[in-house]
C-alpha positions in Angstrom: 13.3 -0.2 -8.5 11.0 -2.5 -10.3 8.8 -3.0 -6.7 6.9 -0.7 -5.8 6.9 -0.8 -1.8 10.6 -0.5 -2.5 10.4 2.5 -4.7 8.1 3.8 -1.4 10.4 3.5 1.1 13.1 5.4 2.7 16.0 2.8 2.7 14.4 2.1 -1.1 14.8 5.8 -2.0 18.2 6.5 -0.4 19.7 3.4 -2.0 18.7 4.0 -5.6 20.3 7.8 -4.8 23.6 6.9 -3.5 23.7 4.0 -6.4 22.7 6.9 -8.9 25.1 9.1 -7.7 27.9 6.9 -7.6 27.5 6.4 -11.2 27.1 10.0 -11.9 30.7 10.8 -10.5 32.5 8.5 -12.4 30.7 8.5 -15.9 30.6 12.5 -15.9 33.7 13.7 -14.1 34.8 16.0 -17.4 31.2 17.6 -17.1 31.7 18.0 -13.3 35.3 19.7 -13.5 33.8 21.7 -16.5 31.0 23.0 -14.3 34.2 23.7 -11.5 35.8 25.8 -13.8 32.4 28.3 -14.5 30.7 28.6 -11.7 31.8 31.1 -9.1 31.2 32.5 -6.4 28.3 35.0 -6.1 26.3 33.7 -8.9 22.5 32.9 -9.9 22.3 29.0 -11.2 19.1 27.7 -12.2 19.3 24.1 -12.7 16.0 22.3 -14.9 16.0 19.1 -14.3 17.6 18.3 -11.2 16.9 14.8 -10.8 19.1 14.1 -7.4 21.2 17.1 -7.4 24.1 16.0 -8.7 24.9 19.3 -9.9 22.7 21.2 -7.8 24.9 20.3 -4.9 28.0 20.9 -6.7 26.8 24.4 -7.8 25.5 25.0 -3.8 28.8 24.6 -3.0 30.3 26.6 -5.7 27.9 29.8 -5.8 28.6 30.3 -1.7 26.5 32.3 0.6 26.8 35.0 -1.3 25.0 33.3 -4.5 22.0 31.2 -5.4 20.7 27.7 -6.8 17.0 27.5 -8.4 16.6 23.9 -9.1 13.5 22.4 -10.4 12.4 18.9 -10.2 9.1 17.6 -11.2 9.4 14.1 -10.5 8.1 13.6 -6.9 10.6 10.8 -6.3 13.7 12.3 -7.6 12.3 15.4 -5.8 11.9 13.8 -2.1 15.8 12.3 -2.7 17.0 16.0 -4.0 15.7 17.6 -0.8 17.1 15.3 1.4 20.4 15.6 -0.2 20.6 19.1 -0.2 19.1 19.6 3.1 22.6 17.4 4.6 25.1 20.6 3.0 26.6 23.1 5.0 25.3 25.5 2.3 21.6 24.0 1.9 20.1 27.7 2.8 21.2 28.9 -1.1 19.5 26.6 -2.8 15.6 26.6 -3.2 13.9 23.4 -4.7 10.6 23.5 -6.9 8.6 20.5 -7.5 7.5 21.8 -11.1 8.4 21.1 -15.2 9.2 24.2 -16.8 7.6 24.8 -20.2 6.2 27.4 -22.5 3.0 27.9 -20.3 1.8 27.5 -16.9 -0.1 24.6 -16.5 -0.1 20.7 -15.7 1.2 17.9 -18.1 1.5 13.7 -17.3 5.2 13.3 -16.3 6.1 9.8 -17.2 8.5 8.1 -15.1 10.5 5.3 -15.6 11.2 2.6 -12.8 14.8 1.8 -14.1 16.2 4.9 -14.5 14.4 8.0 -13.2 16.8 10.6 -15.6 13.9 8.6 -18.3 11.4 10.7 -16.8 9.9 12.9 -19.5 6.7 14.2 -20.6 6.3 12.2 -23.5 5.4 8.4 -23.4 8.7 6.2 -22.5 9.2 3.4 -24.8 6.4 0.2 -24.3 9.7 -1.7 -23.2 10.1 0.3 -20.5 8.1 -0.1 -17.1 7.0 2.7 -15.4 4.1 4.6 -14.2 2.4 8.0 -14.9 2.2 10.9 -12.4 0.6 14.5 -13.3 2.8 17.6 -12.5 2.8 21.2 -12.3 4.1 23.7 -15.2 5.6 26.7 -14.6 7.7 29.0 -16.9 11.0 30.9 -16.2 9.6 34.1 -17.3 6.7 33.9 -14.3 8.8 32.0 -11.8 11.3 35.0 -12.0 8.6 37.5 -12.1 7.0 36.2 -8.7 10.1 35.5 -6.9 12.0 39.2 -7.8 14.8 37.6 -9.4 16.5 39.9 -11.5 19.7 38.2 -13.0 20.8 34.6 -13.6 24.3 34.0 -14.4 23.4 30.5 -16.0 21.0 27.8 -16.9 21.4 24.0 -16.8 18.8 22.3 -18.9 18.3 18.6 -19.1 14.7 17.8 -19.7 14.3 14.5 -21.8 13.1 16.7 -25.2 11.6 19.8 -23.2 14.8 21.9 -24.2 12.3 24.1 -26.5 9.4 24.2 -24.6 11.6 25.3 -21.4 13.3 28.1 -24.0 9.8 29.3 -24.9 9.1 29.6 -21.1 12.1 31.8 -20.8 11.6 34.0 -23.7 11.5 37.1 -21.6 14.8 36.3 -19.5 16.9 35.8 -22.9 15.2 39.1 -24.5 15.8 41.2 -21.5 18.7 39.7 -18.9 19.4 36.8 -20.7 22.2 34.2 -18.4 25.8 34.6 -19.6 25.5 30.7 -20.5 23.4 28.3 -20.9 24.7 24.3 -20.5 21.8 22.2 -22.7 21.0 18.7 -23.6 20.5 18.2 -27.2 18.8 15.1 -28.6 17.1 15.0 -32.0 15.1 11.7 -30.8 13.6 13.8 -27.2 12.9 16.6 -29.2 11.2 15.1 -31.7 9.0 12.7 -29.2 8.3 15.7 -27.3 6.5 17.4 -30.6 9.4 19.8 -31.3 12.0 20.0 -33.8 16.2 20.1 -33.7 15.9 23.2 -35.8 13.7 25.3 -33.1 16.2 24.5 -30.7 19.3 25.7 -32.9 16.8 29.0 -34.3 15.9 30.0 -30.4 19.0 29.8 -29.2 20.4 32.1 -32.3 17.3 34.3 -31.9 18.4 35.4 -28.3 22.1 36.0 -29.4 24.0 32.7 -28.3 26.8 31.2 -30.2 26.9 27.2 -29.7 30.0 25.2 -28.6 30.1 21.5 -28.8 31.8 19.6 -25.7 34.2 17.3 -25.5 35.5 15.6 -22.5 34.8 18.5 -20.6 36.1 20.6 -22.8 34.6 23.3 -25.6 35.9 21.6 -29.0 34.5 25.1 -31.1 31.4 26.5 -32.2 29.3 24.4 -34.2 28.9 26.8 -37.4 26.6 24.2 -39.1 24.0 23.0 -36.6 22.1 20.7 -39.7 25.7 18.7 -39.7 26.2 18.4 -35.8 22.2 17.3 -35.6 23.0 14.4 -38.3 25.7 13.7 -36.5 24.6 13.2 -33.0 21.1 12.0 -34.7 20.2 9.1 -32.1 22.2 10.2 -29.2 22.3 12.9 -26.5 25.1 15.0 -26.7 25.9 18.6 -24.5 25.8 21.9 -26.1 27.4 24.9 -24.3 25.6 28.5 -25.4 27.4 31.2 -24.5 25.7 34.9 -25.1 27.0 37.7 -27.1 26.6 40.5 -24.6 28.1 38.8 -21.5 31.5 38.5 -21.9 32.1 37.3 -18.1 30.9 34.4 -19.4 34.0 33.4 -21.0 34.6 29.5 -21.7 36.4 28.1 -19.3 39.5 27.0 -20.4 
């Protein structure tokens, strides 16, 4: 997606998100079968992050008429390919799409975007190595968004933001104090968070603050809590890893087995 008329087009667009998708299904199928396993029918997902709708689709399909899919994508190219994806499903009318970043204050911030992999997007500057260009977005929190729209309970929260994790958190401070989601399914990289101005041991304190136990994830899989979040952030130092918080007070939010 190096050219730009490319990146431009619709045949350019639609390639680069059936290419992305492919890969998507075969290098996380344990993450996709987890995701089978918790969401039901019925339910509230709000997906940050969205990218293509990968998952968005797969909870659309999952939560049924009877539930609902919140997916926010800032990127305006990623966003244009998620709409048209969704808008082929049988079950499109359950799933509403926002072109906006979630953080801890409404607002607008430079989104950069990477032309080789648009899951690089972020709002923190990509590496020099990496080409790409510079688009400014809107920022919305949770805690408004929810307020505006009347919605009352979400079941769970997928969060993959490139190093946002805490700024989205602090946007949703209201949800986790009052309704907080029976789960929350979060990227965790020391590296994003720290580019993004934040620390690993905000993300670890907010998530404890609100009453969520951590599990670490293995092949799809919870492989226990993670007791001692200074040894699991050494240990997953330079790398992005998926952490599963489940909240006290919701027990229908079981682990899946």
């Amino acid at each position: 997606m190096m050219w730009e008329p490319l990146r431009r087009s619709r045949l350019g667009r639609s390639v680069y998100g059936w290419m992305y998708l492919f890969g998507k299904s075969r290098a996380e199928r344990s993450e996709s079968e987890f995701f089978r396993r918790l969401v039901g029918p019925g339910m509230t997902i709000v997906d940050l992050g969205a990218n293509v709708g990968f998952y968005t689709a797969q909870f659309s399909e999952s939560v049924g008429n009877g539930g609902s899919v919140i997916a926010f994508e800032p990127d305006p190219f990623c966003a244009d390919i998620l709409r048209r994806r969704i808008g082929a499903l049988e079950s499109a009318g359950n799933v509403r799409i926002e072109d906006a970043a979630l953080g801890a204050a409404r607002g607008e911030t430079i989104l950069y975007c990477s032309h080789r992999d648009r899951a690089e997007s972020r709002t923190h500057p990509l590496d020099p190595a990496i080409p790409g260009e510079t688009v400014r977005v809107p920022v919305c929190t949770l805690d408004e968004y929810c307020r505006e729209h009347g919605i009352e309970r979400i079941d769970g929260v997928k969060v993959d933001v490139e190093g946002d994790e805490v700024s989205a958190l602090r946007g949703m401070r209201e949800i986790l104090t009052t309704r907080p989601p029976g789960w929350i399914f979060i990227e965790f990289s020391p590296d994003q968070l720290r580019g993004a101005g934040e620390t690993p041991e905000s993300f670890w304190s907010l998530l404890r603050e609100h009453g969520y136990r951590t599990y670490a994830l293995e092949n799809g899989r919870t492989a226990g809590a993670i007791e001692d979040t200074d040894a699991f952030t050494r240990a997953h130092q330079h790398e992005d890893s998926n952490v599963f918080a489940v909240h006290r007070s919701r027990p229908e939010a079981a682990l899946p087995s």
